[in-house]
N, C-alpha and C positions, 0 to 999 in steps of 0.2 A: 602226282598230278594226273586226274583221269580227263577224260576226254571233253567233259563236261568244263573243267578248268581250262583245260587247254585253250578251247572256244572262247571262255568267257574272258582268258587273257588276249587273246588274236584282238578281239573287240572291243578290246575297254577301249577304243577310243570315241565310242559312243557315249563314255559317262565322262570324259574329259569335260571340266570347264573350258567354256571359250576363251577364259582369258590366260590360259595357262599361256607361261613363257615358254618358245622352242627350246631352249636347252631344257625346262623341264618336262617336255613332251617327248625329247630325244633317247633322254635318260629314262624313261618310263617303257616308251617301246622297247631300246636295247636290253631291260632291267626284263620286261615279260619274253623277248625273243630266247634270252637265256636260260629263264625258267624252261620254256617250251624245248630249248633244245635239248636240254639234260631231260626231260621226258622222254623224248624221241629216239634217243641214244642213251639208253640205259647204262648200259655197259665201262660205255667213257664216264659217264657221271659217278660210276664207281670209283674209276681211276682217279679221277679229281677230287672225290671225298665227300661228292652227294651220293648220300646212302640209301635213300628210299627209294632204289629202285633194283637195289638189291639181287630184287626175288626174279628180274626180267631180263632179256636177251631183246636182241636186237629183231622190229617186225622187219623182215624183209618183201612180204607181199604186196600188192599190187595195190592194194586200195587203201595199205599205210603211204606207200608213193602221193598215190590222190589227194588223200587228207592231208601229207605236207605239204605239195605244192600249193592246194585251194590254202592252207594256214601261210605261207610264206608269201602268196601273193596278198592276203590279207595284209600281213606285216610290212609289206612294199606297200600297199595305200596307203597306210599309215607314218610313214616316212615323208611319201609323196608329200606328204598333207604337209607337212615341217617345214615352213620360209627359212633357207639359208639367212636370211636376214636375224640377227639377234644370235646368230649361233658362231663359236670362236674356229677359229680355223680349224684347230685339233677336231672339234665337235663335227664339222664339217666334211672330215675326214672319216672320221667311225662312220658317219650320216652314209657317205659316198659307199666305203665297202661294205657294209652292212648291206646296201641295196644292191651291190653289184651280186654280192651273194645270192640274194634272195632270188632277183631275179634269174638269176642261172638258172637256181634249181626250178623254179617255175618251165623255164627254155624247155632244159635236161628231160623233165617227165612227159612233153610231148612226144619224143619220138620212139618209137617201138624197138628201137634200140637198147629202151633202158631193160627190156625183158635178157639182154646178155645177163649172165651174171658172174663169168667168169672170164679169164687171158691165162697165157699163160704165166701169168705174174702172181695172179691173185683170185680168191673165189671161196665163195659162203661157206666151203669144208675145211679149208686151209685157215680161214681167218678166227672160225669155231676152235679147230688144234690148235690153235696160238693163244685162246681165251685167257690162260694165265699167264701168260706172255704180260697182261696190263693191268692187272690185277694185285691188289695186295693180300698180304698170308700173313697178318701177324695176330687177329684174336680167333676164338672160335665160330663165331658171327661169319668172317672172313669165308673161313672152308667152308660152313655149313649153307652160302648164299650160293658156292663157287658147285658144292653138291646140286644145289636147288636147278641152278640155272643146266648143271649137265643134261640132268633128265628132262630139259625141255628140248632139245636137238631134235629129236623125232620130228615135233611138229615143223618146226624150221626149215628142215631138210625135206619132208612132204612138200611145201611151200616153195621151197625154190625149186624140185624136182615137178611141180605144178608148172611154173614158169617157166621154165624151160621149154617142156613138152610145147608148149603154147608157143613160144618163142620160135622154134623149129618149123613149126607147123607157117607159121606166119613168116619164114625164110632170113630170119635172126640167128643167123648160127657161125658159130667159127669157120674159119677153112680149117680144110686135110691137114693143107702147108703145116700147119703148128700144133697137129697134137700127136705128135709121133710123142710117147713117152708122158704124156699127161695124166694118163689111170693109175704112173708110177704114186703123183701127189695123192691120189684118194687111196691106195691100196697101203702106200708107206705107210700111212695113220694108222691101220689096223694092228693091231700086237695081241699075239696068238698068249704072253706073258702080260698081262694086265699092269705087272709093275714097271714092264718098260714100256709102256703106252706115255705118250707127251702129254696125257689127261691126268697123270699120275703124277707128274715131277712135284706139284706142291709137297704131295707126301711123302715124300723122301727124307725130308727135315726131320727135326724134333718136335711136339708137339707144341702147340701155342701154349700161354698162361694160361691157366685156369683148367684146362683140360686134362683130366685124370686118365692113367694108361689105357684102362677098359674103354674109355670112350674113344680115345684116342686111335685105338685096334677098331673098336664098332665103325670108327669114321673111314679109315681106312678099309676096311670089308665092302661098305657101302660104294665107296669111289669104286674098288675093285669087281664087283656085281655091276657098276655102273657100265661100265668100259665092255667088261665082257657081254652083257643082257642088251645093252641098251644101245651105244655108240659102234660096237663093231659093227653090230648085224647094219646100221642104219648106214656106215661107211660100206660095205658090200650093196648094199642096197643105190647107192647111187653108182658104186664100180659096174652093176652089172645093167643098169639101166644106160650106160655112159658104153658100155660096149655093145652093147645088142642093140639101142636105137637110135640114141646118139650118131656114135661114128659113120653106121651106114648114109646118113644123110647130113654130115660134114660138107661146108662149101666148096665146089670147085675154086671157085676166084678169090681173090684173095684181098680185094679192094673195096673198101668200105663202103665204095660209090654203088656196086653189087647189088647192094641190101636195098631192100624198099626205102624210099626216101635218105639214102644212104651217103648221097653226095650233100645234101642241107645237113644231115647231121654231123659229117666230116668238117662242114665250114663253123658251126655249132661248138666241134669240140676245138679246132682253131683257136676260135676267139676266147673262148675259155681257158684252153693252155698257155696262151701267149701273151694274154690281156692288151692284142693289139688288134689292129684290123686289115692285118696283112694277107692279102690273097695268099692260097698255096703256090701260085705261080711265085710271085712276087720272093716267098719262101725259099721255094727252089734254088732258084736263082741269088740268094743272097749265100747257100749252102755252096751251090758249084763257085762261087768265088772266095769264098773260106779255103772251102778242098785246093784250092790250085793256089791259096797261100800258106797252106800248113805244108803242103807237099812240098813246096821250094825249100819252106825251112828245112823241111826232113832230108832233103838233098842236099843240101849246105851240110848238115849233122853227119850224113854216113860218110860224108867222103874228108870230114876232116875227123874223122875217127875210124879213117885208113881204109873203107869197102869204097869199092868200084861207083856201087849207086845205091839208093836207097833198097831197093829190091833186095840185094847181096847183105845189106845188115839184116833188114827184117828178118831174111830168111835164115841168119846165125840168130837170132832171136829166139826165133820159133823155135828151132830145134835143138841148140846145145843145152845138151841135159844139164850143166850146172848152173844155168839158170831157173830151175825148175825145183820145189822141196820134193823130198822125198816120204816126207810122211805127212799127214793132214797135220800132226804136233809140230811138225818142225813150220809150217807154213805159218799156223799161229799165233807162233813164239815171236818168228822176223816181222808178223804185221805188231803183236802188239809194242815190240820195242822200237816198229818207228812209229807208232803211236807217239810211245812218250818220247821221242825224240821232237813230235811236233809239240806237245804240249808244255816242256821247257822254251819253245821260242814263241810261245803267244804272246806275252806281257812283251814283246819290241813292237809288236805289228795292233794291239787292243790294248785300249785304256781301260773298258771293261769286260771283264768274264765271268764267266757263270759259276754260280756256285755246286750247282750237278755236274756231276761225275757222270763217264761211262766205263762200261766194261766190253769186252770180244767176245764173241760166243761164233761156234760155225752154224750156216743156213741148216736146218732140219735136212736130214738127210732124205726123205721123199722126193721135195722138191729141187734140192739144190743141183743135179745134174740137168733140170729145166731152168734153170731160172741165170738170173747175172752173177757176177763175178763177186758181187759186197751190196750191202744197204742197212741204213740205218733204223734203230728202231729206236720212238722218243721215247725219255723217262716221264715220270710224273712226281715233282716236286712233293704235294699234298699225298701222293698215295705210295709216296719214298721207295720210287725204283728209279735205276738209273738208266740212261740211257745204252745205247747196245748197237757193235759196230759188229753187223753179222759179217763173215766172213766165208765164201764158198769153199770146202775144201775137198768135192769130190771134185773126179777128172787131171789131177795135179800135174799131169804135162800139157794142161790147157791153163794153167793158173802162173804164170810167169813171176818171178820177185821184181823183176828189174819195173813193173806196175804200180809196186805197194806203195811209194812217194805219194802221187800221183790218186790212188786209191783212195791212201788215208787221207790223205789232204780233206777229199770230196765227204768221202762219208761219215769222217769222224771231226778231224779240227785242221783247221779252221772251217770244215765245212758243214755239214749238218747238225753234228751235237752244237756246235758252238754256237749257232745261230738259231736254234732249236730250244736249247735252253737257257738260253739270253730271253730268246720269244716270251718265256713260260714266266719270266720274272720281271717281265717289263710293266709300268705303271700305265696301261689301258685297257681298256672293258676286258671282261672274261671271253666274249667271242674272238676276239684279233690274240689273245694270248694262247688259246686252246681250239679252236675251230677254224682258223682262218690258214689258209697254205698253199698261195698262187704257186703255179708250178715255175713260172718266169723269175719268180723272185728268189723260189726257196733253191730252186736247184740251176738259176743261172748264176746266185750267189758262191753255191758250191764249184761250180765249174769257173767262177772267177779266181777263187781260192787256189788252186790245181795252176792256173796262172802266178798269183801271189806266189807260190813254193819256188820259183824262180829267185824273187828278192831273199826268202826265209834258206836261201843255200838246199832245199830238201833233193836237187837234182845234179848229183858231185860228181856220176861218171855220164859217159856217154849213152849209155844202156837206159838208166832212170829216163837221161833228159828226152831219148827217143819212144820213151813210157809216157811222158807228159805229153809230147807231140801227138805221140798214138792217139792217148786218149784224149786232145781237143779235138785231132780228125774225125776221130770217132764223134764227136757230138755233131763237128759241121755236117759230116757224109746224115747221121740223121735227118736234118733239113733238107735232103735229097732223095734220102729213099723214102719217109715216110709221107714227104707227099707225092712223091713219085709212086708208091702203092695206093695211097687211097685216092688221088687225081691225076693220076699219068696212065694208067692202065699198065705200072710194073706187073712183073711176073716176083714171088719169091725167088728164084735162080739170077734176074739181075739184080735184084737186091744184095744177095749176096755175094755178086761177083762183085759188085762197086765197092763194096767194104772191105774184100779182102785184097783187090787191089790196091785201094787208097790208106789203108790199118794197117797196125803189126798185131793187131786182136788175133789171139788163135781163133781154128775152126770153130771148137766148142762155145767161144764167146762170141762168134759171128751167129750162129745159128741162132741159137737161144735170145741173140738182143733183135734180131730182124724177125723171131719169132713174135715177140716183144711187141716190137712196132706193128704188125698185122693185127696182131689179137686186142691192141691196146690206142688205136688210130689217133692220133694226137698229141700225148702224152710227153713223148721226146722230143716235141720241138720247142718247148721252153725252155733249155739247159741251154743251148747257143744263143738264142736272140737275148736272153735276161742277161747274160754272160756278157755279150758284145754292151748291152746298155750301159752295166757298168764300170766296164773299163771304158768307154766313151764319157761318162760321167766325171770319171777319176781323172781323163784328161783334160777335162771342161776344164776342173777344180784346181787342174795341177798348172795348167795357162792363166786361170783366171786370179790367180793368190801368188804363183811364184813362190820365192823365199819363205813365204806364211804360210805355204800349205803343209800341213801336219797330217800325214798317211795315218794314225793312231784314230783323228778326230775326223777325218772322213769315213773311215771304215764304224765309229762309233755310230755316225749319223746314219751310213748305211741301215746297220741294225737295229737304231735306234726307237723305230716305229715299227717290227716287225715286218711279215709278209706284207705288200701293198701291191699293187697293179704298178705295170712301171710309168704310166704319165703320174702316177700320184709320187712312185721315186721322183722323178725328175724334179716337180716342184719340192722335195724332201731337200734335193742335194741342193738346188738353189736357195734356197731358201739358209743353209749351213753355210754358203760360200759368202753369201749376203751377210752372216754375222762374222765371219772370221775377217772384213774387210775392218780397215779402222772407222 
C-alpha cells in the first residue's frame, strides 16, 4: 500500500453513503485502520503473514511520526463520526479502544520527547539485531526479503543518528545516571567472525526447499559481506558517535520534569501506562502504603523461618552461594523445569489455553548485563514461531534461584505467554489480537499471576515465598520511585537506597530496574495498579457469587477480551458476575 492508498483509505469516509449502518461504518474503518497499520509496520506484517512488504523495515523518521499521527487523527474523526446508537456493546468496545489508541499516538507525537529513541531497555540498534528474532525462515523468498531488508540499516541508522543529534541539541537526552555500560548493547552486535554475528543465526540451519547447495553458499556469502561491509561498520558508526558526542552532553538530572515540557509529558505517559487518571502524587502514595504492607508480610515470613528480622533473611539471600547457579547452563536448566512444573498445573486454574507453545533462550549477551532479570518475547501463530522466555544469565551471583517461581509465573505462565497467546487466538478485530497491549492490563495481569502461584503451591519453602514477596515489593517500591524521579525531584542514589532497603533484589537487579525507570518514565507503573485492580475484581466476584464463584471462569473472562484499559475490565468482570448469577 503506498502512500497514495494510505490516504485514500484514512478518507474514504468521504465516499461513504449516508445511510450506511454504524456497525457497517465501524467495520469499514477498523477493516482500513488495519490495512494502514501493516503499511506502517512492515516488519510485524511479515510476522503475521502480510507479505508485501517484504522488501521494507520500519520508517522511523520524523515526518513518518507526522504522517501517522495527521493519518490516525484522521482515523479518530472517523470513529468520532460513529453514534454508539445501533452499535452492540462488543462493537462499542473495539469503537472505544481503537480511539483510545489513536488518540494517544496523536498526544505521543507532540512532545519533543518522541526524538528519545532509546533507554536502557530498548533502542533502534537493539531492536534491528533482534530482526530475526520475528521473523519466519522457512522458503527462499524468507532469506532473500530478510537479505533485502539488512542492506537497508544504513539509511535507518543515518535517520535515527539525525534524530538524535537533534534531539540533544533541543535537551532530549538521557541522564549520565544510566548509561554506564550502554556502548556494551552497540559494540556486543559487532562480530569481528561474521558467522557469529546474531545477523547470521537464520544460516545456521539447512537450507530451505527448493534451494540448491550453490545458491544456498551464494546466500550465505551474501549475508556474510552483509554483516562485515555493511552492518558492522554502521554499528561502530553509531559506537563512536554515542562516545565522542553523545555522552559528553548526557543529562545531569535525572527527572523527566528536567526536559522541556517534561513534566506534561511525564503526566502524558501516566495516563498512558496506567489507563487511569491518577495523579503522580496520588501514585505515590498508594506505593508507600503497598511498601508498608508487603514489608509486614515479609517480617512475619523471616522470623517464622527462624531470622531475627526481615534484614537478616534478605541478607542470607543475597549471599549464600547455594542459592545462586553456577553456570549460565545450570540456571537454564532450573528455570526451564519450573516452567514445566507450571505448565502441568494450568488446566486447575484455566478453562482455556493456548495452543502456542514457548521455548527459553538467555538475553543476548550485549545487552543482558544492562537490562532485567527475564522478559518475554511473543510468538506468532501465522508466522509459526513460538513464544520465548528470555532469561538473563550474566552476573549469576546477582541472579538468585529461590526468584524463578515467581519469575516464571510473570513472564512465561500463567503470565505473559499465556495471556499473550490466548490474545493472538481470540475472536476479535486483528488490531485488539496483534497491536493492542495496555501496560495495566498485560503486565498487571502478570503480577496478579506471581500472586495466583500462592493457590497453584509454586512457593513450597520459605526462600521462593520471600522471592514472591520480594518481587511484589519490588513492583509497589516502583510506584514510589518512578514518580518519585520524574515528579519528586529524586536523586538516582535515593532511588536506589529505597529499593534496596525495601527488596531482597540483588545490587545488579536494583541498578539496571531503577536505571530502567529514569530512562523509561512511566512504564513501571502499571504492573501494581493493573495488579491491585484485579485482584479487587476477583474479590468483587468472589463476595458477589459465593459458592458459584468458579476461579477457572473468572480468569477466562479476565482474558477473555484481551488487553483492555481497566474501566473497560471492570464493566468485562461485571458484566461475567451478571451472567454466572441465576
Amino acid at each position: 500500500m503506498n502512500k497514495l492508498m494510505i490516504a485514500a483509505a484514512v478518507l474514504a469516509i468521504a465516499a461513504m453513503p449516508a445511510h450506511a449502518a454504524p456497525a457497517d461504518d465501524l467495520a469499514r474503518v477498523i477493516d482500513d485502520h488495519w490495512a494502514w497499520y501493516l503499511a506502517n509496520n512492515p516488519e510485524t506484517a511479515t510476522a503475521l503473514g502480510e507479505r508485501r512488504y517484504d522488501a521494507k523495515i520500519n520508517d522511523l523518521s520524523l515526518a513518518a511520526a507526522d504522517r501517522i499521527a495527521g493519518e490516525a487523527q484522521a482515523f479518530a474523526d472517523r470513529l468520532r463520526a460513529i453514534p454508539d446508537t445501533g452499535l452492540t456493546a462488543a462493537e462499542r468496545v473495539n469503537k472505544a479502544i481503537l480511539l483510545r489508541t489513536l488518540t494517544e499516538t496523536v498526544e505521543g507525537n507532540r512532545f519533543g520527547e518522541r526524538q528519545i529513541l532509546f533507554t536502557t531497555y530498548y533502542g533502534w540498534h537493539q531492536g534491528f539485531a533482534g530482526l530475526a528474532d520475528n521473523l519466519p525462515f522457512r522458503t527462499r523468498a524468507d532469506f532473500e526479503s530478510y537479505l533485502t531488508r539488512l542492506a537497508q540499516y544504513p539509511a535507518q541508522n543515518a535517520e535515527a543518528l539525525k534524530i538524535t543529534r537533534a534531539a540533544v541539541a533541543g535537551g532530549y537526552v538521557q541522564p549520565c545516571d544510566v548509561l554506564d555500560g550502554f556502548v556494551k548493547t552497540i559494540d556486543g552486535v559487532i562480530a569481528a567472525d561474521p558467522e557469529q554475528s546474531r545477523f547470521y543465526t537464520p544460516f545456521k540451519g539447512a537450507a530451505p526447499g527448493g534451494v540448491s547447495a550453490a545458491d544456498w553458499t551464494a546466500m550465505k556469502a551474501r549475508a556474510r559481506r552483509l554483516i562485515t561491509d555493511v552492518l558492522n561498520p554502521e554499528y561502530a558508526k553509531f559506537s563512536a558517535y554515542f562516545r565522542a558526542d553523545y555522552l559528553p552532553k548526557c543529562r545531569r538530572t535525572v527527572g523527566a520534569s528536567a526536559m522541556p515540557g517534561g513534566a506534561d509529558w511525564y503526566a502524558y505517559r501516566v495516563r498512558a501506562e496506567t489507563t487511569t487518571d491518577l495523579t503522580p502524587d496520588a501514585i505515590h502514595q498508594i506505593g508507600l502504603s503497598e511498601v508498608a504492607r508487603i514489608r509486614d508480610e515479609m517480617d512475619v515470613l523471616a522470623k517464622s523461618a527462624g531470622f531475627a528480622s526481615r534484614a537478616a533473611f534478605i541478607a542470607e539471600l543475597r549471599t549464600n552461594p547455594r542459592y545462586y547457579a553456577s553456570t549460565p547452563e545450570q540456571l537454564l536448566q532450573v528455570a526451564a523445569l519450573e516452567a514445566k512444573r507450571h505448565d502441568g498445573l494450568l488446566p486447575k486454574y484455566f478453562g482455556r489455553l493456548p495452543r502456542l507453545p514457548y521455548g527459553i533462550k538467555p538475553i543476548p549477551a550485549e545487552t543482558a548485563e544492562g537490562t532485567t532479570t527475564a522478559y518475554y518475547g511473543p510468538g506468532s501463530p501465522p508466522a509459526g514461531l513460538a513464544g520465548t522466555f528470555y532469561v538473563n544469565t550474566s552476573k549469576l551471583p546477582q541472579r538468585p534461584l529461590w526468584e524463578l517461581p515467581a519469575l516464571t509465573a510473570h513472564e512465561a505462565v500463567p503470565g505473559h505467554h499465556l495471556q499473550i497467546a490466548l490474545q493472538q487466538e481470540l475472536d476479535l478485530p486483528n488490531f485488539r489480537k496483534y497491536a493492542v497491549g495496555f501496560t495495566a492490563f498485560v503486565e498487571g495481569w502478570a503480577l496478579y499471576t506471581e500472586h495466583l502461584g500462592i493457590e497453584m503451591g509454586l512457593y513450597d519453602t520459605p526462600e521462593k515465598n520471600m522471592g514472591r514477596l520480594s518481587y511484589e515489593m519490588w513492583r509497589a517500591c516502583r510506584l514510589v520511585v518512578d514518580t518519585g524521579i520524574h515528579a519528586k525531584g529524586w536523586t538516582k542514589a535515593q532511588a536506589v537506597a529505597f529499593m534496596k532497603e525495601n527488596t531482597a533484589l540483588t545490587d545488579a537487579n536494583i541498578d539496571a530496574e531503577v536505571n530502567r525507570y529514569i530512562s523509561w518514565p512511566g512504564q513501571a507503573l502499571g504492573y501494581k495498579l493493573g495488579e491491585l485492580r484485579i485482584r479487587a475484581l476477583r474479590e468483587k466476584a468472589e463476595k458477589a457469587l459465593g459458592a458459584k464463584f468458579d476461579l477457572r471462569g473468572f480468569h477466562d473472562a479476565v482474558l477473555g477480551q484481551g488487553p483492555v484499559p481497566l474501566d473497560v475490565l471492570d464493566a468485562q468482570v461485571d458484566a461475567w458476575i451478571a451472567g454466572q448469577r441465576p
